[in-house]
PDB file of N, CA, C, O and CB in Angstrom:
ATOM      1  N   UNK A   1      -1.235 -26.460 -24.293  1.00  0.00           N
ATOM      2  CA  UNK A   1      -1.519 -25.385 -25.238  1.00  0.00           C
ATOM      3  C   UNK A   1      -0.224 -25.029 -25.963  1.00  0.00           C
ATOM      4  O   UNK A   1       0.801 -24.877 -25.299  1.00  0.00           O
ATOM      5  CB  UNK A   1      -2.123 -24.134 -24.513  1.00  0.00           C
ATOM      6  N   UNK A   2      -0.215 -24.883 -27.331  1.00  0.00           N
ATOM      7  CA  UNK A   2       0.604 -24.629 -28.381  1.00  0.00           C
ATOM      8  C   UNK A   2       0.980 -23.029 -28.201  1.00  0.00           C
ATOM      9  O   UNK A   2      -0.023 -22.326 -28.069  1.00  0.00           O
ATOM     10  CB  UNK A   2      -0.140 -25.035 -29.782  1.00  0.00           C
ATOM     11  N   UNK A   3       2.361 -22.259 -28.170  1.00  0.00           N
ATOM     12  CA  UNK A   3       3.074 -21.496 -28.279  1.00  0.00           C
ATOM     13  C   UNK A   3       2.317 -20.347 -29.153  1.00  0.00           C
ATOM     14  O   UNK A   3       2.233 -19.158 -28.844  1.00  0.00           O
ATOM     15  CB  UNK A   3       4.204 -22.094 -28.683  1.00  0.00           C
ATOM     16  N   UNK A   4       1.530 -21.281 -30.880  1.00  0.00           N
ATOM     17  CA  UNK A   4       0.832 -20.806 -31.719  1.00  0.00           C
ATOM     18  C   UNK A   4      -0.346 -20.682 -31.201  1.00  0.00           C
ATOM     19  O   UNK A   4      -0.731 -19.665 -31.777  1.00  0.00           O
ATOM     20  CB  UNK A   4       0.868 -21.388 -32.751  1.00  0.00           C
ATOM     21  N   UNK A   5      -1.161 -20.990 -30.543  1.00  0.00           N
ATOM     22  CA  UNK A   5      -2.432 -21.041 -30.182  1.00  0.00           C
ATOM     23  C   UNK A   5      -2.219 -19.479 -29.263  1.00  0.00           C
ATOM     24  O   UNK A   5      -2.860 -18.428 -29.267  1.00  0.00           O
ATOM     25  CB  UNK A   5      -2.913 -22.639 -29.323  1.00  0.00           C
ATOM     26  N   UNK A   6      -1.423 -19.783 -28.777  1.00  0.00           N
ATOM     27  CA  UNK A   6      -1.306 -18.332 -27.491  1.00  0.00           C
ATOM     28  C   UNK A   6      -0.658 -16.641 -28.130  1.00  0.00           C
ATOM     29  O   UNK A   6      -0.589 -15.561 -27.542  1.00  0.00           O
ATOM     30  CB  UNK A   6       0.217 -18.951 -25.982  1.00  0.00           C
ATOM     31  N   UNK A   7      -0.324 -16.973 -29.331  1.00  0.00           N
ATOM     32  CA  UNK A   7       0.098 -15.958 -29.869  1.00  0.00           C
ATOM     33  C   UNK A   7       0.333 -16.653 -31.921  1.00  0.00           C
ATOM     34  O   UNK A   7       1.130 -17.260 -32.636  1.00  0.00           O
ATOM     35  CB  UNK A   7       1.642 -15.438 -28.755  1.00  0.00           C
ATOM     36  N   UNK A   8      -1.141 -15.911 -31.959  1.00  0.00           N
ATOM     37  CA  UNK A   8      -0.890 -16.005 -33.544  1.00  0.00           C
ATOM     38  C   UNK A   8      -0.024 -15.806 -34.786  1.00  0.00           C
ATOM     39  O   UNK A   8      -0.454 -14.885 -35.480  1.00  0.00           O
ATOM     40  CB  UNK A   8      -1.466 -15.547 -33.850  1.00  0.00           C
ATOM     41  N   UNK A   9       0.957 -16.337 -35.222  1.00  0.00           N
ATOM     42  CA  UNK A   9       1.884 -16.165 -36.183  1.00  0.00           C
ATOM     43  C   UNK A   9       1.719 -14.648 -36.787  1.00  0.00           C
ATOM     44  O   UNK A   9       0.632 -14.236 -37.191  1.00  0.00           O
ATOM     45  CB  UNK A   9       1.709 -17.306 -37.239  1.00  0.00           C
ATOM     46  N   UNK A  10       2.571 -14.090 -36.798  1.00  0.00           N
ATOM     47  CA  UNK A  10       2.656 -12.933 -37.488  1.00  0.00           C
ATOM     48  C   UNK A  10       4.312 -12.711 -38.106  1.00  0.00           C
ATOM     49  O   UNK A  10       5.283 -12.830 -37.358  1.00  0.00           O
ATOM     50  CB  UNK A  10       2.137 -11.760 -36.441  1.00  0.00           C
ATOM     51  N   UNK A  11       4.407 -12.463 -39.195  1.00  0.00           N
ATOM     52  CA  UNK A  11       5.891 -12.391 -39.907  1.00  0.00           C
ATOM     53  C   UNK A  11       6.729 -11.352 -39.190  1.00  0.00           C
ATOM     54  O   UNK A  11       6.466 -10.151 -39.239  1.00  0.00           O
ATOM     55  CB  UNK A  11       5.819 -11.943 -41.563  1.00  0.00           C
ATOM     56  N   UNK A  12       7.761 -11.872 -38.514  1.00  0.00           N
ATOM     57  CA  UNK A  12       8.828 -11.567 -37.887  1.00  0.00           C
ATOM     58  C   UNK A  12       8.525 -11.845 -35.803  1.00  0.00           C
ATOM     59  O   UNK A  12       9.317 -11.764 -34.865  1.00  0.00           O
ATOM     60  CB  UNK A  12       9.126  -9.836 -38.539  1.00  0.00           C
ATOM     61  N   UNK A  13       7.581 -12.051 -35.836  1.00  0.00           N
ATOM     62  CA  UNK A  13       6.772 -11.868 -34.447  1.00  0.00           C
ATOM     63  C   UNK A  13       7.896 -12.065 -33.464  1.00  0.00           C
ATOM     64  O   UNK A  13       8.307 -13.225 -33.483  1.00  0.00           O
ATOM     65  CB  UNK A  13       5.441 -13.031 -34.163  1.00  0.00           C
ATOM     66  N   UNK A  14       8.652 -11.104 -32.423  1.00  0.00           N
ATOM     67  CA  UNK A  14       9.643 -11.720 -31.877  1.00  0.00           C
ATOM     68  C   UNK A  14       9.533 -13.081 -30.832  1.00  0.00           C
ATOM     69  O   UNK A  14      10.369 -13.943 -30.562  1.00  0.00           O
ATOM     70  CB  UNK A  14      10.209 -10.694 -31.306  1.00  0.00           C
ATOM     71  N   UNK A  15       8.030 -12.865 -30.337  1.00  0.00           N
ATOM     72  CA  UNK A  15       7.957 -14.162 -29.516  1.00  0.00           C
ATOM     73  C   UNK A  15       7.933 -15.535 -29.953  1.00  0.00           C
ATOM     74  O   UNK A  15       8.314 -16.485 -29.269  1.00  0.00           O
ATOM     75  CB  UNK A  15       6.942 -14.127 -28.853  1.00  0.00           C
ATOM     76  N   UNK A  16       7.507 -15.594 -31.022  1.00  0.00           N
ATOM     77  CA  UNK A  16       7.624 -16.842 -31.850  1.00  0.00           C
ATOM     78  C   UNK A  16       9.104 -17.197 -32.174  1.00  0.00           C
ATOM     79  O   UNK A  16       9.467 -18.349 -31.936  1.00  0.00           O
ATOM     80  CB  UNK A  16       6.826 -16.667 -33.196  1.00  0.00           C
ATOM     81  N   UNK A  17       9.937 -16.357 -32.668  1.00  0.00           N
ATOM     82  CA  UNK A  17      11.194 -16.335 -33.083  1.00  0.00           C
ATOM     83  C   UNK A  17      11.833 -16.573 -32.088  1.00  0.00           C
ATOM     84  O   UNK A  17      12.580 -17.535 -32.267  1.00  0.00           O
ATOM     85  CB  UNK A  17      11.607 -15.311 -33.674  1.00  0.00           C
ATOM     86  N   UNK A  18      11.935 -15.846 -30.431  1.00  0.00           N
ATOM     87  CA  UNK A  18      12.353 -16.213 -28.853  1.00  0.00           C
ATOM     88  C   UNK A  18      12.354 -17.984 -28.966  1.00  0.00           C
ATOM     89  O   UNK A  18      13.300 -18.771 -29.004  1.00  0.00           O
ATOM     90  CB  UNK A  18      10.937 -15.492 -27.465  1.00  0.00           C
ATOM     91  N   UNK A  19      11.164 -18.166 -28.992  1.00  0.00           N
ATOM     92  CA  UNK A  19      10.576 -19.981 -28.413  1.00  0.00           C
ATOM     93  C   UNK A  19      11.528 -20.485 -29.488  1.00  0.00           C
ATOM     94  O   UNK A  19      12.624 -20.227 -28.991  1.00  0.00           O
ATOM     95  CB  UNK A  19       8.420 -20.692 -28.683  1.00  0.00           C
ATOM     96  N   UNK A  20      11.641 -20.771 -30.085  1.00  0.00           N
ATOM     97  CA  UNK A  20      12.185 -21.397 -31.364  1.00  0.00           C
ATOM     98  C   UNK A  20      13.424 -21.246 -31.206  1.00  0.00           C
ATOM     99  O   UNK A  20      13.942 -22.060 -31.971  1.00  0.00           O
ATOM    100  CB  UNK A  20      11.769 -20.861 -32.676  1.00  0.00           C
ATOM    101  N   UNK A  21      14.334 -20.604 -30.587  1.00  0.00           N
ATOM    102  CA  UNK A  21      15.761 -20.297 -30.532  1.00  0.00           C
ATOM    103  C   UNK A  21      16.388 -21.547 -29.599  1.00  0.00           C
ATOM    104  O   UNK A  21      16.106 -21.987 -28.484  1.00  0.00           O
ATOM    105  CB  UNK A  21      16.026 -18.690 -29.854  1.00  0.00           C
ATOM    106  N   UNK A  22      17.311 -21.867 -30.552  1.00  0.00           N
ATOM    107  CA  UNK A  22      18.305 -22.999 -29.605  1.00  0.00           C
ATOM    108  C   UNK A  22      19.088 -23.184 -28.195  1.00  0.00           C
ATOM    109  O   UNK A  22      20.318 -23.150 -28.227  1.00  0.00           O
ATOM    110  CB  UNK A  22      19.274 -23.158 -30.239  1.00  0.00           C
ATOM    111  N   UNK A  23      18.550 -23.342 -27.200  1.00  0.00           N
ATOM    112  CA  UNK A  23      19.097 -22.471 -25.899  1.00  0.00           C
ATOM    113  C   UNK A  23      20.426 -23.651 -25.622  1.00  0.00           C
ATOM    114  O   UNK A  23      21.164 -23.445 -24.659  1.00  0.00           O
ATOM    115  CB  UNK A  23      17.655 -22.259 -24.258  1.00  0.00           C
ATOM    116  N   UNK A  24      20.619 -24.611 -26.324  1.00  0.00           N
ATOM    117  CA  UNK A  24      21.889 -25.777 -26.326  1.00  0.00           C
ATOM    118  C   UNK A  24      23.131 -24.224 -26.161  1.00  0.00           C
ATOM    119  O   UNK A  24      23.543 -23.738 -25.108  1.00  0.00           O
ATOM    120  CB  UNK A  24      22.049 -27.156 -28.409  1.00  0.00           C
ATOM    121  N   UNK A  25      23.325 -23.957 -27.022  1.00  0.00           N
ATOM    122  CA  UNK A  25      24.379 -23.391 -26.928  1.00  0.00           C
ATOM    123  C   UNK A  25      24.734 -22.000 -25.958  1.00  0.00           C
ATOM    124  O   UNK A  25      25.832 -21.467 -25.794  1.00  0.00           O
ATOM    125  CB  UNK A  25      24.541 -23.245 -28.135  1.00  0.00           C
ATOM    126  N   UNK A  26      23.864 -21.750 -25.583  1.00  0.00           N
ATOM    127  CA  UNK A  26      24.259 -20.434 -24.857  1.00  0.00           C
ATOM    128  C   UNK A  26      24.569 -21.128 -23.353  1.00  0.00           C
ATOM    129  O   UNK A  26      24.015 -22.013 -22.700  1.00  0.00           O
ATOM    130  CB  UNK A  26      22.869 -19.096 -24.860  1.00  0.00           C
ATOM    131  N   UNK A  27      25.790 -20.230 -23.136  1.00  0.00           N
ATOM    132  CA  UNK A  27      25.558 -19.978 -21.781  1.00  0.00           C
ATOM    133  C   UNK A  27      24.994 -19.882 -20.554  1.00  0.00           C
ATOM    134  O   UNK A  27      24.109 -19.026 -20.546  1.00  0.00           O
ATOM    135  CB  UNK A  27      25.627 -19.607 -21.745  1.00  0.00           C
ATOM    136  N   UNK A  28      25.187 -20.526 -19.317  1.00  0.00           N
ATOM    137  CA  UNK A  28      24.374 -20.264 -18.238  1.00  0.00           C
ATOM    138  C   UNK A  28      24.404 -18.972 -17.714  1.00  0.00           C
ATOM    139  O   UNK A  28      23.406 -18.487 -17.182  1.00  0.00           O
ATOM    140  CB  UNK A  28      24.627 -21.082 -17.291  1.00  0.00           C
ATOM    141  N   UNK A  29      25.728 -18.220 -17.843  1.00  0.00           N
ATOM    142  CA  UNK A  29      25.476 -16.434 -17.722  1.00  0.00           C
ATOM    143  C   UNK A  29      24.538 -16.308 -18.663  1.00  0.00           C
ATOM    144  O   UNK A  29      23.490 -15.892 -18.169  1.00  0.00           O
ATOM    145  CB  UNK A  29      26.829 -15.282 -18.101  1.00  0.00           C
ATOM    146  N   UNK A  30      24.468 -16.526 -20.010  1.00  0.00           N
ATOM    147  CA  UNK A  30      23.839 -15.987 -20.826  1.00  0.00           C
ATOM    148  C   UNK A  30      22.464 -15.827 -20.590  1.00  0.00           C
ATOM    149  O   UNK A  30      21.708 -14.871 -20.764  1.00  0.00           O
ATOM    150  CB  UNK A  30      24.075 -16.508 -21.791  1.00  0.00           C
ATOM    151  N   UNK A  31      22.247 -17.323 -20.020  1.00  0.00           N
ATOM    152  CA  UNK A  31      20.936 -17.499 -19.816  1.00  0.00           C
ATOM    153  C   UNK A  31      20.764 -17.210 -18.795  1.00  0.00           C
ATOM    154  O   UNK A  31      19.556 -17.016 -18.932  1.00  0.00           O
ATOM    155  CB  UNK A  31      20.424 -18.514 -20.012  1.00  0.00           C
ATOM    156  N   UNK A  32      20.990 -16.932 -17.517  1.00  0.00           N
ATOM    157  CA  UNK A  32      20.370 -15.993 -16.275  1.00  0.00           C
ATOM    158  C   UNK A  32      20.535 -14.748 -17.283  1.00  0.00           C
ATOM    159  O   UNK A  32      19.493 -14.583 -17.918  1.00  0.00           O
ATOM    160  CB  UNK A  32      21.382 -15.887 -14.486  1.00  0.00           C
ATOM    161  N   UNK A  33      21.558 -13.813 -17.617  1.00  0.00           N
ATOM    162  CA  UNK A  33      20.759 -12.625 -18.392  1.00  0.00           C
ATOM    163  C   UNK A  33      19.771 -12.680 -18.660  1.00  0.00           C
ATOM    164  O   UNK A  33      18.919 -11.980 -18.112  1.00  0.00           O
ATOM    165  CB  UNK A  33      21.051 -12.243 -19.398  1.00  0.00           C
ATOM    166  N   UNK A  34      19.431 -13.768 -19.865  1.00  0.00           N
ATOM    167  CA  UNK A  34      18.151 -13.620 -20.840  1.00  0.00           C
ATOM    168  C   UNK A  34      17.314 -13.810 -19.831  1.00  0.00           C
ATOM    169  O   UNK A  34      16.266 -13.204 -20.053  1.00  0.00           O
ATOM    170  CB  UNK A  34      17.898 -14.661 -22.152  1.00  0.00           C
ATOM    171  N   UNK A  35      17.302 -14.541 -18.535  1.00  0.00           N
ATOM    172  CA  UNK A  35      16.311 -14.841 -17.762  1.00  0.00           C
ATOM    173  C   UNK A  35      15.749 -13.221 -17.166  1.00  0.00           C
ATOM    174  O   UNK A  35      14.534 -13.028 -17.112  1.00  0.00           O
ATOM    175  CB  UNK A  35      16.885 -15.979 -16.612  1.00  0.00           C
ATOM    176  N   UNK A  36      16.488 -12.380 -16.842  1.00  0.00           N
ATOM    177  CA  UNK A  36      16.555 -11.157 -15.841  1.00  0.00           C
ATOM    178  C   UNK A  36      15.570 -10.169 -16.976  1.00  0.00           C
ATOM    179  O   UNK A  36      14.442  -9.701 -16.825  1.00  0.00           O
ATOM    180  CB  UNK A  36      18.510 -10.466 -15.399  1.00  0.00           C
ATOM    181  N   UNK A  37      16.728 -10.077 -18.382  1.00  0.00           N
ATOM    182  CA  UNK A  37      15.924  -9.260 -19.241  1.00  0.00           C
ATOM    183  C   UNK A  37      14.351  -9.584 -19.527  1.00  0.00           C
ATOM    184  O   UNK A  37      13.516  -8.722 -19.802  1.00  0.00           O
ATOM    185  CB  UNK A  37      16.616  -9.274 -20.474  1.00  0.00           C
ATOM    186  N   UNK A  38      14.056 -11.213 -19.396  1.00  0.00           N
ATOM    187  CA  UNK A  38      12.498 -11.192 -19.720  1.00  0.00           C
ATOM    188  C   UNK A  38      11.441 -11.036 -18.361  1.00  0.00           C
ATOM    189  O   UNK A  38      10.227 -11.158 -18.198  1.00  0.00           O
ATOM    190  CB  UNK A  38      12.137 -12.698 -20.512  1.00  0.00           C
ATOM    191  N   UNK A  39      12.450 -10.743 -17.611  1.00  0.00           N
ATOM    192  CA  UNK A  39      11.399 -10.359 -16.186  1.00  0.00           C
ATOM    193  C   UNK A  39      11.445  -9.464 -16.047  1.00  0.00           C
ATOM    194  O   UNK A  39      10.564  -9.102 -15.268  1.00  0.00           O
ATOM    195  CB  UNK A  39      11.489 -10.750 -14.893  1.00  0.00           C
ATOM    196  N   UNK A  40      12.225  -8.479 -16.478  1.00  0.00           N
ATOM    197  CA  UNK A  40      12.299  -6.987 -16.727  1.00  0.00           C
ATOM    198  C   UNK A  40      10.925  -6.544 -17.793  1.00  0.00           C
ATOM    199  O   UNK A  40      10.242  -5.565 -17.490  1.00  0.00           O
ATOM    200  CB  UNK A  40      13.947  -6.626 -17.508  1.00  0.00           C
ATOM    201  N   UNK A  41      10.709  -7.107 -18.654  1.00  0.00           N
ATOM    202  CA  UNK A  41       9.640  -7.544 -20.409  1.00  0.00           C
ATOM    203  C   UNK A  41       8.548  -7.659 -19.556  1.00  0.00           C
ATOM    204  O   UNK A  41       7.480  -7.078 -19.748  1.00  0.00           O
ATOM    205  CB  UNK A  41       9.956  -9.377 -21.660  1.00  0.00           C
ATOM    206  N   UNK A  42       8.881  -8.677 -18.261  1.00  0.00           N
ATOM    207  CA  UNK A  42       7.469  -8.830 -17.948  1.00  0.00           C
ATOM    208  C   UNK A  42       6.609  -7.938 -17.183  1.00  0.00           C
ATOM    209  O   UNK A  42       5.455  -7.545 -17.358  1.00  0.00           O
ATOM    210  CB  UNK A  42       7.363  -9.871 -17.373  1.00  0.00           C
ATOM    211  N   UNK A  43       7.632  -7.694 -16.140  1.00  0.00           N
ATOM    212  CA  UNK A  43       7.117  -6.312 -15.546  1.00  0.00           C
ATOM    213  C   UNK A  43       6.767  -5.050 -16.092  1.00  0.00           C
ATOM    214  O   UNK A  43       5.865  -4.459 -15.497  1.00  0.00           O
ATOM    215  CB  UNK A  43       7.889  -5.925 -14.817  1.00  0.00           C
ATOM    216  N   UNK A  44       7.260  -4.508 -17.067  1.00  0.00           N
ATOM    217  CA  UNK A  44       6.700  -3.414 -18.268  1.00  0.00           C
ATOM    218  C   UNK A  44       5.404  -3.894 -18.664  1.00  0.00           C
ATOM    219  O   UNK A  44       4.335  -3.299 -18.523  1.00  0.00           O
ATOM    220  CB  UNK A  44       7.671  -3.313 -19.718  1.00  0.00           C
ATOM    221  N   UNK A  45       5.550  -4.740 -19.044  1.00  0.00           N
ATOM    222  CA  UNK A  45       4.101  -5.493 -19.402  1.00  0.00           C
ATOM    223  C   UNK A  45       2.827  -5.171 -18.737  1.00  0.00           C
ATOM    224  O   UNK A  45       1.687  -4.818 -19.042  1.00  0.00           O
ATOM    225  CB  UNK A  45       4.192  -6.922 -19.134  1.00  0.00           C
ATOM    226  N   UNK A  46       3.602  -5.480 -17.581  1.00  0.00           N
ATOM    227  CA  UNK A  46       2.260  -5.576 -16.510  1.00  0.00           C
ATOM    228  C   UNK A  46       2.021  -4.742 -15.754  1.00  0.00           C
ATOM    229  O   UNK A  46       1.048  -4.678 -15.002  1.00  0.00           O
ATOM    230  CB  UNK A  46       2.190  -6.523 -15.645  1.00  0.00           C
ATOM    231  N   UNK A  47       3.332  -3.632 -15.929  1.00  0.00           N
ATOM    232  CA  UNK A  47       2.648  -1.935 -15.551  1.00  0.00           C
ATOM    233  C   UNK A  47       1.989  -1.391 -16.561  1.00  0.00           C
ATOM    234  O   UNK A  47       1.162  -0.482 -16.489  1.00  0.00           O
ATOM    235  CB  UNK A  47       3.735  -0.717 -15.224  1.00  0.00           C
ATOM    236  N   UNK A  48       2.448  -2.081 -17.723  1.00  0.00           N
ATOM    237  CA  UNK A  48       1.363  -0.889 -18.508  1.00  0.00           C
ATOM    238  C   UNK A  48      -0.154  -1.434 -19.237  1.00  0.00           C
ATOM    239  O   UNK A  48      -0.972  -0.848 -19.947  1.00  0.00           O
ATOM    240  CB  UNK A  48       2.323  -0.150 -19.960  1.00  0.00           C
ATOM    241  N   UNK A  49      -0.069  -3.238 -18.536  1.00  0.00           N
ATOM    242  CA  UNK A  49      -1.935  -3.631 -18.365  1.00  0.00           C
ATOM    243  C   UNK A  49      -2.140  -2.978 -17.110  1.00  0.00           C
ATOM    244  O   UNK A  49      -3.336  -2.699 -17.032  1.00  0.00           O
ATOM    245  CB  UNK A  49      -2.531  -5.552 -18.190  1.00  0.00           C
ATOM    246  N   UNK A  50      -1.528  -2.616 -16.114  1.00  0.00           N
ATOM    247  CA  UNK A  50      -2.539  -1.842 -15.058  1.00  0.00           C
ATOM    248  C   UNK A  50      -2.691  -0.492 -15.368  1.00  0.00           C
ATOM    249  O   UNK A  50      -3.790   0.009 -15.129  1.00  0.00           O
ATOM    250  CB  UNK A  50      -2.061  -1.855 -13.563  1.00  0.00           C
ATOM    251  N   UNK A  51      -1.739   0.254 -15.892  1.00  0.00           N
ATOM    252  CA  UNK A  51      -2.443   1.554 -16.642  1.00  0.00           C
ATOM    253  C   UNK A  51      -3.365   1.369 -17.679  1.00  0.00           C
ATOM    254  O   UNK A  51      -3.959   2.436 -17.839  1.00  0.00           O
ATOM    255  CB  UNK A  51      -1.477   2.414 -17.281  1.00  0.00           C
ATOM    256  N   UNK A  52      -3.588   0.890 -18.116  1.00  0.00           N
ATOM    257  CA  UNK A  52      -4.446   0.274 -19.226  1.00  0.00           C
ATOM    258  C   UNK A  52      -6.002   0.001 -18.317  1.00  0.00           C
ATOM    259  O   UNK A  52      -7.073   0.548 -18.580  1.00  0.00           O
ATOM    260  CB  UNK A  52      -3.590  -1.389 -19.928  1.00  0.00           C
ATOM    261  N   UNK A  53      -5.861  -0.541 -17.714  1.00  0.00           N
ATOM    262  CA  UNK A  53      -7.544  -1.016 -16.892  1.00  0.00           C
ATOM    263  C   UNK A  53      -7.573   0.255 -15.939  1.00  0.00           C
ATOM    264  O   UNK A  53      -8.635   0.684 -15.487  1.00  0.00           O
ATOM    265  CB  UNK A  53      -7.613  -2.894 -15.687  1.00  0.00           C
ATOM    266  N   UNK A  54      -6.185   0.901 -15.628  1.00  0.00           N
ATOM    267  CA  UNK A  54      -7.343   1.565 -15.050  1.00  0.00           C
ATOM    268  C   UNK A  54      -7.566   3.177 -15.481  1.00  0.00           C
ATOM    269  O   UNK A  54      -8.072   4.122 -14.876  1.00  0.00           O
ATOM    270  CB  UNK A  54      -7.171   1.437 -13.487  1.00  0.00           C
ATOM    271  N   UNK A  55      -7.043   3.066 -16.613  1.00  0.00           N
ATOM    272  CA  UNK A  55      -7.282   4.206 -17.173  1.00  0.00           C
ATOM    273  C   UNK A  55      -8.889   3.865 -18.016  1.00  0.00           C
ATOM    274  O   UNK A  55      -9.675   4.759 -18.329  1.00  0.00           O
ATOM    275  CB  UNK A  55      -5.877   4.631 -18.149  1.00  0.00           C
ATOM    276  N   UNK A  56      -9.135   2.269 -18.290  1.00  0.00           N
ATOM    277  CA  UNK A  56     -10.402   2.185 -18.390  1.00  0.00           C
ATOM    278  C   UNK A  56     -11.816   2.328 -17.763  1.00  0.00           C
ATOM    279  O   UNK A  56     -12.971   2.639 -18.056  1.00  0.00           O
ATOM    280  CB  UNK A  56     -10.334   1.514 -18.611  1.00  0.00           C
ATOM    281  N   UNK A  57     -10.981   1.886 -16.645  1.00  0.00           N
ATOM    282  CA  UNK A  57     -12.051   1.944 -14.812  1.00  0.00           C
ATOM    283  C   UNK A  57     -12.293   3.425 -15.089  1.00  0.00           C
ATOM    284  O   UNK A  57     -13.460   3.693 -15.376  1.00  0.00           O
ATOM    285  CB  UNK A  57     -10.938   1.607 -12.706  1.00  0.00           C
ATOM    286  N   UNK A  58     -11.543   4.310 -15.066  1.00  0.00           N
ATOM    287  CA  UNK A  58     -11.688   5.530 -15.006  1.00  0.00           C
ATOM    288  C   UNK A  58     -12.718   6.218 -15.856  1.00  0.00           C
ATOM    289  O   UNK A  58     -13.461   7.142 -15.527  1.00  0.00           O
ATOM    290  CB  UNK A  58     -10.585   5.959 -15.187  1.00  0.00           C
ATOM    291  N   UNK A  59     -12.641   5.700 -16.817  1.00  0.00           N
ATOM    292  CA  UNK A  59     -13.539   5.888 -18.192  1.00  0.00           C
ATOM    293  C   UNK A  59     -14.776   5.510 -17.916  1.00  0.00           C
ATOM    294  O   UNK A  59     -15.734   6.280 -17.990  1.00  0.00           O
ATOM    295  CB  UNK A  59     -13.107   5.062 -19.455  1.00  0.00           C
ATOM    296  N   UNK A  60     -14.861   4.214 -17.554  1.00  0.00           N
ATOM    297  CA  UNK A  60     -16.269   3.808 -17.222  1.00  0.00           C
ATOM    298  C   UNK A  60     -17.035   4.239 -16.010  1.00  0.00           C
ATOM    299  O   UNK A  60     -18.249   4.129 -15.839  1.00  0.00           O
ATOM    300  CB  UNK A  60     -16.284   2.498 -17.153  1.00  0.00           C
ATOM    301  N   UNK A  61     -15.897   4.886 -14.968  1.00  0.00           N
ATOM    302  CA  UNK A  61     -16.722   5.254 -13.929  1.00  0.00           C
ATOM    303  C   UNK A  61     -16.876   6.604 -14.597  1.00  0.00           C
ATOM    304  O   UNK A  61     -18.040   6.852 -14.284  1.00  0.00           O
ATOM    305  CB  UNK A  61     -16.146   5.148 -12.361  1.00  0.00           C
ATOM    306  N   UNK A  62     -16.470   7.627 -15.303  1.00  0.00           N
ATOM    307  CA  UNK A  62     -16.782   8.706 -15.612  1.00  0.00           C
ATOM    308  C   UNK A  62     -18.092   8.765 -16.724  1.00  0.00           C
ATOM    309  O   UNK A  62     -18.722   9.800 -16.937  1.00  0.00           O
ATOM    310  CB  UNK A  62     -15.564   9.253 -15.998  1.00  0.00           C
ATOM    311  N   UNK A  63     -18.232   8.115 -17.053  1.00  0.00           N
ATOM    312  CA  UNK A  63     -19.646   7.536 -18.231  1.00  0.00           C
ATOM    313  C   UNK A  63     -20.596   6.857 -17.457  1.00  0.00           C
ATOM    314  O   UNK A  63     -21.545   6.439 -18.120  1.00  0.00           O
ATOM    315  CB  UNK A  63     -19.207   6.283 -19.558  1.00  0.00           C
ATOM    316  N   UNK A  64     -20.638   6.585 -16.079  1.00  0.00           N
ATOM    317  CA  UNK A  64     -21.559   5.934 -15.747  1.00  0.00           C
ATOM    318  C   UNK A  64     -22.825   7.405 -14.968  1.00  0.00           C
ATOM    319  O   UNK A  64     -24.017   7.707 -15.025  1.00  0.00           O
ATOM    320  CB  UNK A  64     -20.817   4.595 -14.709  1.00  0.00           C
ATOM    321  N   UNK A  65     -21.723   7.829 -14.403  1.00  0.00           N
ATOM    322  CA  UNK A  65     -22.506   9.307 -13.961  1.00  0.00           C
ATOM    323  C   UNK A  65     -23.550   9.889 -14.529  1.00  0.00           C
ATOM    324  O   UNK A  65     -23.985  10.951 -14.082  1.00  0.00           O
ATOM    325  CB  UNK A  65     -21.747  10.361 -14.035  1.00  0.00           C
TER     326      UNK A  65
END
């Protein structure tokens, strides 16, 4: 699966612009940083899809009543 397929082009999109970046030249500090900061990205992420569902759960169990 294509980079584009998983996230539709949009002008300036930073993830598209991320993939595309030349990692030849950086650093292996650099790159454990960049590694730390996007697991940091990811975890935000994925606290705020679980507030997200279950602030939906919540919704739907309160509408089902």
């Amino acid at each position: 699966m294509d980079l584009d397929d998983l996230f539709p082009s949009k002008p300036g999109d930073p993830l598209v612009e991320l993939a595309k970046q030349d990692l030849d030249p950086i650093s292996i500090e650099e790159l454990l940083a960049r590694i730390e900061a996007l697991k940091t990205e990811i975890a935000r992420v994925e606290a705020h899809m679980n507030r997200a569902q279950a602030h939906r759960s919540a919704a739907e169990e309160l509408f089902k009543k």
